[in-house]
C-alpha positions as CSV (number, residue, x, y, z in Angstrom):
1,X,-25.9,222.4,-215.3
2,X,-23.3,224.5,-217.2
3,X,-20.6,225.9,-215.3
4,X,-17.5,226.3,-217.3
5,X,-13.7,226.6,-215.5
6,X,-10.9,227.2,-217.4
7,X,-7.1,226.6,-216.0
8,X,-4.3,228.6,-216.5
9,X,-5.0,227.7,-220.6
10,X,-2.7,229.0,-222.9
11,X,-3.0,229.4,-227.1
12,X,-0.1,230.1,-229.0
13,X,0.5,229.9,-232.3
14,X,4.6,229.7,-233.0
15,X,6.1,231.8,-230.1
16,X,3.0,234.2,-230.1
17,X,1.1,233.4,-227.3
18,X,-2.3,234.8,-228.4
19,X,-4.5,233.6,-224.9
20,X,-2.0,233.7,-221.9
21,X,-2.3,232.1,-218.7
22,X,-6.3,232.5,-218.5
23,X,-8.0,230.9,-215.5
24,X,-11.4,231.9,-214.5
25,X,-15.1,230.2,-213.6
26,X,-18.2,231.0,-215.2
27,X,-21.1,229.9,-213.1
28,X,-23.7,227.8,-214.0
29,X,-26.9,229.8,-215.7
30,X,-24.8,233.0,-215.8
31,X,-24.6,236.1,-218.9
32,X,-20.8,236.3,-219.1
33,X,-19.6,239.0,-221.6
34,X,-16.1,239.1,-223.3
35,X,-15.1,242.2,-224.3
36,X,-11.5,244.0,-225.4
37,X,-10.4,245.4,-228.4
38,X,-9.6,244.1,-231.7
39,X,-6.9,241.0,-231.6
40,X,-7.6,241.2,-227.8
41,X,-8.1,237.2,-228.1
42,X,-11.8,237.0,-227.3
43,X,-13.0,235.4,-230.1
44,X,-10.1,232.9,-229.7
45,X,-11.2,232.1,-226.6
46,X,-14.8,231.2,-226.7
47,X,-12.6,229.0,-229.5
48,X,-10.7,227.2,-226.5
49,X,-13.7,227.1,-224.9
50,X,-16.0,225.0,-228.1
51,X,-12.9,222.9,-229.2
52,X,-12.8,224.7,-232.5
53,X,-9.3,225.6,-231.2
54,X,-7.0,223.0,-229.7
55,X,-5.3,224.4,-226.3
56,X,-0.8,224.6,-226.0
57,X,-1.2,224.3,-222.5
58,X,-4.4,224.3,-219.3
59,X,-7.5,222.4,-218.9
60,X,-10.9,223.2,-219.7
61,X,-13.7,221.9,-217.7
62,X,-17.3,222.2,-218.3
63,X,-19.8,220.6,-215.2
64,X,-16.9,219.3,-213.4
65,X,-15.8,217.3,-217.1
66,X,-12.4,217.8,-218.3
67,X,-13.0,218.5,-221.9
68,X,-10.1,219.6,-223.1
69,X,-9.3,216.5,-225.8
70,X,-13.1,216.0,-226.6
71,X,-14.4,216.9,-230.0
72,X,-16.5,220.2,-230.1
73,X,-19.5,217.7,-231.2
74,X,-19.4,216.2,-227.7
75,X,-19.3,219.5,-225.2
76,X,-22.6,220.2,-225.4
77,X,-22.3,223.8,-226.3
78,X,-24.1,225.9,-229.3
79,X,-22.5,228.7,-231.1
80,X,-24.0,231.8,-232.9
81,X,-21.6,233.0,-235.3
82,X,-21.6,236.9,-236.8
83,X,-22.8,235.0,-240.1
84,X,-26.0,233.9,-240.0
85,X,-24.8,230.5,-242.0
86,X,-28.9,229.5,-242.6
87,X,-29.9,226.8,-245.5
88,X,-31.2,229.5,-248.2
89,X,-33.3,226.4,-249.4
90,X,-34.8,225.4,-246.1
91,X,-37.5,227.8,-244.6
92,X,-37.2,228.8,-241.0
93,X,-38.9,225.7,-239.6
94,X,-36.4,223.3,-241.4
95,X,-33.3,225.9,-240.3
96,X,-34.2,225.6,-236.8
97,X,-34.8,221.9,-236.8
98,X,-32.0,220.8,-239.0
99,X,-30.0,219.8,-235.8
100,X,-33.0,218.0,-234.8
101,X,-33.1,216.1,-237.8
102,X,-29.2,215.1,-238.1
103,X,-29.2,213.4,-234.7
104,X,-32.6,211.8,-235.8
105,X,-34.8,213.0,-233.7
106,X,-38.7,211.5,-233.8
107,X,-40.4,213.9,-236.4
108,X,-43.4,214.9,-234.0
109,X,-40.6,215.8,-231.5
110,X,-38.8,218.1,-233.7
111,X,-42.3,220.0,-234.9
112,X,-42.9,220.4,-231.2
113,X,-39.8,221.6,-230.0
114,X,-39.5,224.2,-233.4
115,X,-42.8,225.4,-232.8
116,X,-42.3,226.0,-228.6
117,X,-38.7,228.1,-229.9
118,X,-40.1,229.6,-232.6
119,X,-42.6,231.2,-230.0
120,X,-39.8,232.4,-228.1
121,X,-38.5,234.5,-230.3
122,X,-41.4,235.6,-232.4
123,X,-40.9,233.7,-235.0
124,X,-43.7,231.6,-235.3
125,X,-45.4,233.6,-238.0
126,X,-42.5,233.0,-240.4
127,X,-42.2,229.2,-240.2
128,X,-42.8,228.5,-243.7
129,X,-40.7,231.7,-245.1
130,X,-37.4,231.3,-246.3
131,X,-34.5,233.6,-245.5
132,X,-34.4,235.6,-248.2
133,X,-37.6,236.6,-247.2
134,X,-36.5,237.5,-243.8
135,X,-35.3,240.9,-242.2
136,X,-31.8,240.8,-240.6
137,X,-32.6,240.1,-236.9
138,X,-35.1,237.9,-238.2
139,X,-32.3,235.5,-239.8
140,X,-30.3,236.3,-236.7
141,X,-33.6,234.8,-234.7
142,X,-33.4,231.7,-236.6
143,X,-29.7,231.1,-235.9
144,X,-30.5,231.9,-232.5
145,X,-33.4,229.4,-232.5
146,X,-31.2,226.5,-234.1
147,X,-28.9,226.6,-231.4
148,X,-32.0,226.9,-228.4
149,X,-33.7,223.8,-229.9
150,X,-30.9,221.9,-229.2
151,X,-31.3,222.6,-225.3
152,X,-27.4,222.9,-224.6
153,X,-25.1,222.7,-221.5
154,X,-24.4,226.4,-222.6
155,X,-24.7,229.3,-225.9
156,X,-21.8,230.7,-227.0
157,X,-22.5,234.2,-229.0
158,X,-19.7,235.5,-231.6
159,X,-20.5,239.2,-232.1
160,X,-23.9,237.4,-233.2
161,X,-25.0,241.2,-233.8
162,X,-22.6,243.1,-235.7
163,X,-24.2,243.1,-239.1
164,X,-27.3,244.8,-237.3
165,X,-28.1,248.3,-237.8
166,X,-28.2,250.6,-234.5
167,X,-32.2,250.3,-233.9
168,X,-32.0,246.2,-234.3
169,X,-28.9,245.7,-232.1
170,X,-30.8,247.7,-229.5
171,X,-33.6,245.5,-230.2
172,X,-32.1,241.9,-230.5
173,X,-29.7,242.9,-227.2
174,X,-33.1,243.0,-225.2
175,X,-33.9,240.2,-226.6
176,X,-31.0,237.9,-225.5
177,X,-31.6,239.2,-222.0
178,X,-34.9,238.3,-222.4
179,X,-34.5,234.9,-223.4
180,X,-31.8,234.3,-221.2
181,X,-33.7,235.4,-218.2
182,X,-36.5,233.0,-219.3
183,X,-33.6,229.8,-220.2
184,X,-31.6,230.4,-217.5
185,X,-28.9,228.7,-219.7
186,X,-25.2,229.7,-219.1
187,X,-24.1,232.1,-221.9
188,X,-20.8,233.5,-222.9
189,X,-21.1,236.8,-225.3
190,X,-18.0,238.0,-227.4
191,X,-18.0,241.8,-228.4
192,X,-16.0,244.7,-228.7
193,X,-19.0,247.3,-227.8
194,X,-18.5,247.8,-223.8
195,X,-21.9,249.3,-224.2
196,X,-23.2,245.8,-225.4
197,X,-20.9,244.2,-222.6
198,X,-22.2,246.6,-219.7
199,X,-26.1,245.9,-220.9
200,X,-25.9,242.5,-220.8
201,X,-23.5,241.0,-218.4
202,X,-23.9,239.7,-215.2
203,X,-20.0,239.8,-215.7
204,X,-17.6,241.2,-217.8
205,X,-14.3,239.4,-218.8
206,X,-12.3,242.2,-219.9
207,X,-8.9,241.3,-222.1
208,X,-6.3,242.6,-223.3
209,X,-3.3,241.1,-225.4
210,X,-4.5,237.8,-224.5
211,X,-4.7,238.4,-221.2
212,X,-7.5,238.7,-218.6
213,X,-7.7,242.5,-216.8
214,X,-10.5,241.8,-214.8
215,X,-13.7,239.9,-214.7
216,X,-15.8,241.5,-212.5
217,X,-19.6,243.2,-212.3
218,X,-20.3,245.7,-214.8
219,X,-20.9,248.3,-212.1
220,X,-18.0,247.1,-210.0
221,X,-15.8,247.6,-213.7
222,X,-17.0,251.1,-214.2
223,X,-16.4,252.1,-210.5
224,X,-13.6,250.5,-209.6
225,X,-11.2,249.7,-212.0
226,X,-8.0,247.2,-211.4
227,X,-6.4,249.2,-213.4
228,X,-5.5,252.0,-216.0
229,X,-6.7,249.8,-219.2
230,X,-10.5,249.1,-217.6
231,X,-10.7,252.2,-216.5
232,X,-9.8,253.3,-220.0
233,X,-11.5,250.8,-222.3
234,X,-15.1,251.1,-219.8
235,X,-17.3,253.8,-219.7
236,X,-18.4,256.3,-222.8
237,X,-17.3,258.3,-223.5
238,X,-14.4,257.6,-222.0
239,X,-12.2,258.6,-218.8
240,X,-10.7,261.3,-218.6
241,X,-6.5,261.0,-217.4
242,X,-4.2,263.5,-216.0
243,X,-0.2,262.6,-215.5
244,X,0.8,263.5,-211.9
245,X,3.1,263.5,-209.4
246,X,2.3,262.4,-205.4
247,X,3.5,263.2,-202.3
248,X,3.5,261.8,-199.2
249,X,-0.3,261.6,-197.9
250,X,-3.4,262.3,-200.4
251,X,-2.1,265.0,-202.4
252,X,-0.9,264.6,-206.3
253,X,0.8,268.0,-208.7
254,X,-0.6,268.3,-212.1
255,X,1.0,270.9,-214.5
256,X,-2.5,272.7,-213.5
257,X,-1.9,272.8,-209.8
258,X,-2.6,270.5,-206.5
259,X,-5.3,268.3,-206.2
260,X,-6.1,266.0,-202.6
261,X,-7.4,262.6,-203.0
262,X,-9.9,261.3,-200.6
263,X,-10.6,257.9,-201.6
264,X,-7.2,256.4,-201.6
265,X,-6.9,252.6,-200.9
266,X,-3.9,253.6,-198.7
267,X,-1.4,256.8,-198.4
268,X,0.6,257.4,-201.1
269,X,4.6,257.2,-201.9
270,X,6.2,260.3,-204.1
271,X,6.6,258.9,-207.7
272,X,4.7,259.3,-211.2
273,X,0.7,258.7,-211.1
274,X,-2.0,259.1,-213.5
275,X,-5.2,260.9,-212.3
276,X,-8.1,259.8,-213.8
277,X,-11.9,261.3,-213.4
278,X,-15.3,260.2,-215.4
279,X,-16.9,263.1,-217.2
280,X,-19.6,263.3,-215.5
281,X,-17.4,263.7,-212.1
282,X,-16.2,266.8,-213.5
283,X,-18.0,269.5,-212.1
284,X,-18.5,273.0,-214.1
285,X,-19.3,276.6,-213.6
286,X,-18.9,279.6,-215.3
287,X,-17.4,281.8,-212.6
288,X,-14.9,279.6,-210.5
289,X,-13.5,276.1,-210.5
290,X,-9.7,274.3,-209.7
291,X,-9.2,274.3,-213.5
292,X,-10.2,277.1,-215.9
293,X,-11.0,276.0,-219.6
294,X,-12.1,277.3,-222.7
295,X,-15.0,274.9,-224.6
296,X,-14.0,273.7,-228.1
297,X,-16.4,271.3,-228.8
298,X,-20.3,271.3,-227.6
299,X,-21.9,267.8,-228.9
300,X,-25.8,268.4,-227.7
301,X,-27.5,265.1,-227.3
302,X,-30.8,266.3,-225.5
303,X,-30.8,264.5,-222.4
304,X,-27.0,264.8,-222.2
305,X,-24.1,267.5,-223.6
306,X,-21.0,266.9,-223.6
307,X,-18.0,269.6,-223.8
308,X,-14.6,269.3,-225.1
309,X,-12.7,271.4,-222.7
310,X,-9.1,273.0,-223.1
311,X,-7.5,273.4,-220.0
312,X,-4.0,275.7,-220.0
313,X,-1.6,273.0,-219.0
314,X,-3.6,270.1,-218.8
315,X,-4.8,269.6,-222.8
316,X,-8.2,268.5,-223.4
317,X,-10.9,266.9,-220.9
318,X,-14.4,265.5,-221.9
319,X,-17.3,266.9,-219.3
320,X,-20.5,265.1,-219.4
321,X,-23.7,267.9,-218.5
322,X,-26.9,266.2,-217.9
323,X,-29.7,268.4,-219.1
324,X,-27.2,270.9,-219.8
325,X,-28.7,273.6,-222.1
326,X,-26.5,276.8,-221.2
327,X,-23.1,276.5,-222.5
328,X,-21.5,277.5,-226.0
329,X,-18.5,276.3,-228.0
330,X,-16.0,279.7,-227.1
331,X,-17.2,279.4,-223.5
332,X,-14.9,279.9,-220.4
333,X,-15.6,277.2,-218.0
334,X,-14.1,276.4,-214.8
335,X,-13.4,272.3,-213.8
336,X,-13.4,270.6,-210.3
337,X,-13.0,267.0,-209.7
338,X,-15.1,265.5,-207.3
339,X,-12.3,264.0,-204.8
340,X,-14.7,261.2,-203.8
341,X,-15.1,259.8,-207.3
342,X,-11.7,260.3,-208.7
343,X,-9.2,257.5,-209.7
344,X,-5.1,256.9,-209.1
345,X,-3.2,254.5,-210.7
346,X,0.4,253.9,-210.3
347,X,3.0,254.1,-212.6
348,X,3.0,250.5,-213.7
349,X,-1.1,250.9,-214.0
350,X,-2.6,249.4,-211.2
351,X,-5.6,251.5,-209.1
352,X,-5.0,253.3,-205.8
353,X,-8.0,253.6,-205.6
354,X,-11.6,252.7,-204.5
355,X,-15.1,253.9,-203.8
356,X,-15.9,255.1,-200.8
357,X,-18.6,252.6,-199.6
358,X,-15.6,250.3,-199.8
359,X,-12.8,252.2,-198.0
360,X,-13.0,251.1,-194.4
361,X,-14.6,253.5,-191.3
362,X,-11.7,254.4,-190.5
363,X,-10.6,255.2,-193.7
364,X,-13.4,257.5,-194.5
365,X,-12.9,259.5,-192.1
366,X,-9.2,259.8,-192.4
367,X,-10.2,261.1,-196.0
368,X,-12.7,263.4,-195.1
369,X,-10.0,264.9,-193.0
370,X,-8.0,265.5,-195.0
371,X,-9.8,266.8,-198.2
């Protein structure tokens, strides 16, 4: 078991309501991510969600149990903090089975269920070390491995990796996949990286302001956003946006000319839009293109480069180049957005568009006429 439902819960604090109107289901055995930025109310959340917090209004359900006025001790749920918060004077046996022991567990059980989660994350050659003697993800291990020896309805992971350098959050994300895939446990991960939310996930709850913006697929988030803030807030580096203007039909002015729209969810109105196109759905030459630019910045990262471009009237764009080897910083270079893969969003910030696999036949074709 672990499915986890919240209702329309809200948290305020005075007349600041910092989680607003959040309903949504997490499945039972699935990697849910919450990401946003900072003060987005993610951490408050996962909170709600252990009891730490006490909800102002909603229910919280967790296996079909309303557990919304039941002690955090009684939800079944583990949490793995950003602190590691192990015993310095117990060693990493005695860390992992100090649950074990409070509830007063047999002693051969504990020694057998430390030892089988010890082996699950590589830890069994450190049982008798303490953490001081212990490398960062090593102590993060252990926390992880106090929580998984208590077998729980679900783990709930506070930025668990933020005091990690680059190469170990790399490491310990592959990890948590790892073990999750071998638990099968429902998980709920707070962060701020999208990078660590788009690795991980089966789904990503993305929030902002203490409210939810979509909870979708990490594919489906990066491909078709709801709206202007995912589209923004996924992807790296991040989308590229264009104020416009549409007429009637497929066709949106920018301040750098016309551009047609082929994968609109439906024709549009006249009124203020926002274009929006990845960097790597840019395309680039050096002799023609819609847009002519001049490079300012060439970042070179080997299997990628990307260019800061200036483009007369448009300001700067971002152009992903896989492989790219070619270009200078000085270059001319002319942009063309590939009208398939390119994003609308009205004024108010909502998507007008979709990929093509999910535009209708009829749709399609309609498009293609029309580009």
């Amino acid at each position: 078991m672990g499915q986890i439902k919240l209702e329309n819960v809200v948290k305020s604090f005075g007349e600041f309501d910092v989680i607003r109107d959040v309903s949504l289901t997490i499945n039972e055995g699935e990697y849910v991510v919450f990401v946003g930025p900072s003060g987005c109310g993610k951490s408050s959340l996962l909170r709600l969600i252990t009891g730490l917090e006490d909800v102002s209004s909603g229910r919280v359900w967790i296996d079909g149990r309303d557990v919304t006025d039941v002690a955090p001790s009684e939800r079944q749920l583990a949490m793995v903090f950003q602190s590691y918060a192990l015993f310095p004077h117990l060693t990493v046996a005695d860390n992992i089975g100090f649950g074990l022991r409070v509830s007063g567990r047999p002693k051969a059980e504990i020694r057998e269920k430390v030892l089988t989660t010890a082996r699950a994350l590589a830890l069994d050659p450190y049982l008798d070390r303490y953490p001081r003697q212990l490398s960062g993800g090593q102590r993060q291990r252990v926390a992880i491995g106090r929580a998984i020896v208590r077998a729980p309805t679900a783990f709930l992971f506070d930025e668990p990796l933020s005091n990690l350098d680059a190469a170990l959050r790399v490491q310990m994300r592959l990890e948590l996949i790892r073990l999750h895939d071998e638990l099968k446990t429902t998980m709920i991960y707070v962060t701020h990286d999208q990078v660590e939310a788009m690795t991980m996930a089966d789904r990503i709850v993305v929030l902002n302001a203490g409210k939810v913006e979509q909870f979708d697929t990490p594919i489906a988030l990066y491909d078709a956003p709801a709206n202007r803030f995912v589209a923004g807030f996924i992807g790296s580096p991040k989308m590229n946006f264009i104020e416009a203007t549409a007429e009637r039909g497929r066709r949106i002015l920018t301040s750098a000319g016309a551009v047609e729209i082929s994968n609109l969810k439906a024709p549009l109105s006249p009124g203020k839009v926002t274009f929006g196109i990845r960097p790597e759905h840019l395309g680039y030459d050096r002799e023609a293109g819609l847009w002519k630019g001049t490079i300012l910045v060439e970042e070179q990262l080997g299997s990628d480069a990307y260019f800061t471009v200036d483009v007369t009237a448009l300001g700067t764009l971002t152009v992903r180049a896989v492989g790219e080897r070619g270009y200078r910083r000085g270059d001319t270079i002319f942009l063309t957005p590939d009208p398939a893969r390119s994003h609308l969003f009205a004024e108010d910030g909502r998507a007008l568009t979709a990929p093509a696999s999910n535009l209708s036949n009829s749709q399609q074709q309609s498009a293609a006429g029309s580009a």
